[in-house]
SEBA-544080 format. One record per residue (C-alpha): residue number from 1; chain; x, y, z. Coordinates in nm, 4 decimals. Layout:
N
  num  chaine        xx        yy        zz
  NUM       A         X         Y         Z
...
END
This chain:
163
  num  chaine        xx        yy        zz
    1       A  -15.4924   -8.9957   18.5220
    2       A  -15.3421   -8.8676   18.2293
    3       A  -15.0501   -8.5833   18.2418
    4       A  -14.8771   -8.4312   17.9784
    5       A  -14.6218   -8.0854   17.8672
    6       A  -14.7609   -7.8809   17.6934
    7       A  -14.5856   -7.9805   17.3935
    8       A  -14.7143   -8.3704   17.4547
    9       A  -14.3477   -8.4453   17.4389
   10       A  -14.4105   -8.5667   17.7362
   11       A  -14.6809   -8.8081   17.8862
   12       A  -14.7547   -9.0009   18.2149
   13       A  -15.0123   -9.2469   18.2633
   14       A  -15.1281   -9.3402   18.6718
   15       A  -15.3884   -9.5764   18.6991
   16       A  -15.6782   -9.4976   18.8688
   17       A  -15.5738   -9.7768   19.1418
   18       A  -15.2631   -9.6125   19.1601
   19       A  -15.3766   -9.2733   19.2631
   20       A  -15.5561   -9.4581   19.5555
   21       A  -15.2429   -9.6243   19.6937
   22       A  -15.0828   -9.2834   19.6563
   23       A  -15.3901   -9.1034   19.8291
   24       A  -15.3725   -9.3678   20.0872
   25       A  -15.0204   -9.3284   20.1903
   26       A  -15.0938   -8.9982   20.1926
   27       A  -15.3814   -8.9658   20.4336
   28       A  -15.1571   -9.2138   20.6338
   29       A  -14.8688   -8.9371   20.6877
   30       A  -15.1325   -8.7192   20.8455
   31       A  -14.9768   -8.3269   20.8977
   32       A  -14.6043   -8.4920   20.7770
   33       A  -14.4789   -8.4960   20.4598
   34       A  -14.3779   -8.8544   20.2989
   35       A  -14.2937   -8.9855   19.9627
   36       A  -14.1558   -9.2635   19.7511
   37       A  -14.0785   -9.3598   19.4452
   38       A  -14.2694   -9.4646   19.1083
   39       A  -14.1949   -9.7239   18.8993
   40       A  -14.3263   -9.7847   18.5610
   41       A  -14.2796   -9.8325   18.2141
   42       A  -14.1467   -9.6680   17.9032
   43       A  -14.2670   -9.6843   17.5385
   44       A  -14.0669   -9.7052   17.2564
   45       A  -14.0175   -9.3930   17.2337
   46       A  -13.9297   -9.3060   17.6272
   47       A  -14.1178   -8.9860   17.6184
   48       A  -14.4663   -9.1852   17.7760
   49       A  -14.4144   -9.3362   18.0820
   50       A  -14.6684   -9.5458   18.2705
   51       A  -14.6845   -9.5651   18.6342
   52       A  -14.7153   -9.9071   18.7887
   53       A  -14.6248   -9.9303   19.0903
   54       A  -14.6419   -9.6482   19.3606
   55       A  -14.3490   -9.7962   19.6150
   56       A  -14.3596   -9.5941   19.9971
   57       A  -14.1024   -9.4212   20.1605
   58       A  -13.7943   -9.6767   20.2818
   59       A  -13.7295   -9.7672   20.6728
   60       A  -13.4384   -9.4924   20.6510
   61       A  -13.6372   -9.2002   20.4764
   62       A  -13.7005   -8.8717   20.7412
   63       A  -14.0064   -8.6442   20.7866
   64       A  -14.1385   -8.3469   20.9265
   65       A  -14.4455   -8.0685   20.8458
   66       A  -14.2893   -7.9413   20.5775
   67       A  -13.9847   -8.1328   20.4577
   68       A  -13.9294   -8.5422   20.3435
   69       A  -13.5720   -8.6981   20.3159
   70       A  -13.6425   -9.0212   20.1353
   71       A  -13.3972   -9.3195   20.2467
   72       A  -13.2569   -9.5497   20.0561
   73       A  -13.2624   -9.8907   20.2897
   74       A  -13.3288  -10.1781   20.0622
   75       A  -13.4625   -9.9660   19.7020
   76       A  -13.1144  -10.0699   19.5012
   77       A  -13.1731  -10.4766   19.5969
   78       A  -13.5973  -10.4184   19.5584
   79       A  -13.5618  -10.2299   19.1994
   80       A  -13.2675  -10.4712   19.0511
   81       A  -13.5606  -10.7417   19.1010
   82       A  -13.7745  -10.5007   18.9373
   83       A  -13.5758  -10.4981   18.5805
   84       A  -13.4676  -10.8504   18.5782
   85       A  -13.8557  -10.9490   18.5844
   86       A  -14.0561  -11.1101   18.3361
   87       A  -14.2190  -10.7841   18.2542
   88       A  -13.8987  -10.5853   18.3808
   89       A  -14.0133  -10.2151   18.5123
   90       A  -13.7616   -9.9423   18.6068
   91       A  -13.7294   -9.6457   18.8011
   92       A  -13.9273   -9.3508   18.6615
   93       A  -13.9453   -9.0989   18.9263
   94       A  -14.0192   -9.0038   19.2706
   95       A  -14.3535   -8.8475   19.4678
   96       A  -14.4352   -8.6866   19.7937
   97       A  -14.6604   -8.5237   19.9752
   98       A  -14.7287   -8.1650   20.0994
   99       A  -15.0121   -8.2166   20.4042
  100       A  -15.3041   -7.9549   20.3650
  101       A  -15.0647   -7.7481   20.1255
  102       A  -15.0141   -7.6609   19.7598
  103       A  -14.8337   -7.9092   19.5349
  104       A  -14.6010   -7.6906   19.3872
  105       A  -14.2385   -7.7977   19.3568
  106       A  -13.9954   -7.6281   19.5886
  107       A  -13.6722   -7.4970   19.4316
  108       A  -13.5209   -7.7949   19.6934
  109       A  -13.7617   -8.0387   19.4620
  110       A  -13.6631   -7.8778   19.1210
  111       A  -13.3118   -7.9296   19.2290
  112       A  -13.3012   -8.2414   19.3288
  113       A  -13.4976   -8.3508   19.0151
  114       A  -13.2815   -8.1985   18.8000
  115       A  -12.9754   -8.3818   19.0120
  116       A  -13.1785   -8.7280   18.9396
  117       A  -13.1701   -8.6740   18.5683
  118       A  -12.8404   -8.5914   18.5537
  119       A  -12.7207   -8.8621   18.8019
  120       A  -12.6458   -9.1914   18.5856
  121       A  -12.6630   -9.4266   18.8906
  122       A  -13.0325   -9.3676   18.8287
  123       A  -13.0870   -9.4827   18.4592
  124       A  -13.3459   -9.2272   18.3932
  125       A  -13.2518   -8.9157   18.2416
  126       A  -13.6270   -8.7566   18.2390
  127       A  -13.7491   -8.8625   18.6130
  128       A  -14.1308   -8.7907   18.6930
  129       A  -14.2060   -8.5778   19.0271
  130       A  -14.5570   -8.6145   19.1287
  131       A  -14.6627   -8.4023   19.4192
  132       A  -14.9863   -8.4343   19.5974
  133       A  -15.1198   -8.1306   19.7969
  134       A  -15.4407   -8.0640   20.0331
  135       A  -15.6480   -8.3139   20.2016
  136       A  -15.5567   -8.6883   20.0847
  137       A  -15.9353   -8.7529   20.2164
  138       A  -16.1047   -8.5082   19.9744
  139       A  -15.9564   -8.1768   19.8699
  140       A  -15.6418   -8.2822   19.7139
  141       A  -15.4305   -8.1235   19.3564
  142       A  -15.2061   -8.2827   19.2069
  143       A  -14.8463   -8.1055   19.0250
  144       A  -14.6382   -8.3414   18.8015
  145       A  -14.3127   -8.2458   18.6154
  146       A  -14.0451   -8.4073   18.4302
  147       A  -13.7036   -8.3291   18.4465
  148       A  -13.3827   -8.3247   18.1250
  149       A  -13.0619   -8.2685   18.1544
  150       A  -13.1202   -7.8854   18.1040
  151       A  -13.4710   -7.8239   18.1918
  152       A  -13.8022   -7.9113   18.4533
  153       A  -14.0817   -7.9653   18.2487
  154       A  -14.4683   -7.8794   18.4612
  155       A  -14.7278   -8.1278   18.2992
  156       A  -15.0653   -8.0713   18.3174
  157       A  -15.3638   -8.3410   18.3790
  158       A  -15.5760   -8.4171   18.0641
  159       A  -15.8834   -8.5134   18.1800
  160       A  -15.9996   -8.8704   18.3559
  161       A  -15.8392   -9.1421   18.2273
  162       A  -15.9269   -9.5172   18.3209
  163       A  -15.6139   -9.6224   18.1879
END
């Protein structure tokens, strides 16, 4: 899947694979929301990130219908091996998932994306939010945004991609 602004400032790249972990831990959740994080690279540039890893919500994180509270139990020690790696990958963003809903961002999401790109314990001023909405099983949408310090950005999908 290929997303990008409008601008194509902006571009994220999920693997097909990847959107079927994400669909999976989805249709897992049931009627309650979840969510993660996403982990990826940059390139040169840092406006193209690709997504490589789809990680679920920690042991700690919270859930309901409509609301997710992702923990934090054991991301700081799991992404520190991340960027020492061989290939080291980083931090790009988070996801969730609104059950049998739309996948527009909240005001509660913006905010808290904007807070993320702003929030230097994070090293990544432009974090990704992918949101999944519907029916994990067949009917689902997809919203993605990325966030500056001043602004949320709503990407759009540009067609299949088998990247």
């Amino acid at each position: 899947m290929l997303l990008k602004s409008h601008d194509a400032r902006f571009t994220v790249v999920v693997a097909r694979i990847r959107m079927r972990e994400l669909l999976a831990r989805c249709a897992r959740a049931g009627r309650n929301e979840t969510g993660g994080i996403l982990v990826g690279l940059y390139s040169a540039d840092r406006e193209c990130a690709t997504v490589t890893e789809i990680v679920s919500a920690p042991d700690d994180s919270e859930s309901g219908r409509a609301w997710f509270h992702r923990g934090i139990r054991d991301l700081a020690k799991r992404l520190s091996t991340l960027w020492r790696g061989s290939t080291p990958t980083y931090y790009v963003g988070e996801w969730h998932f609104h059950p049998f809903a739309s996948p527009i961002a909240s005001a509660q999401d913006m905010w808290q994306l904007g807070s993320i790109a702003r929030d230097d314990r994070y090293r990544c001023p432009e974090p990704i939010l992918l949101i999944v909405g519907g029916n994990p099983k067949k009917d689902w949408q997809i919203a993605a945004y990325v966030a500056t310090a001043s602004e949320v950005i709503t990407l759009h999908e540009q067609g299949k991609s088998d990247a």
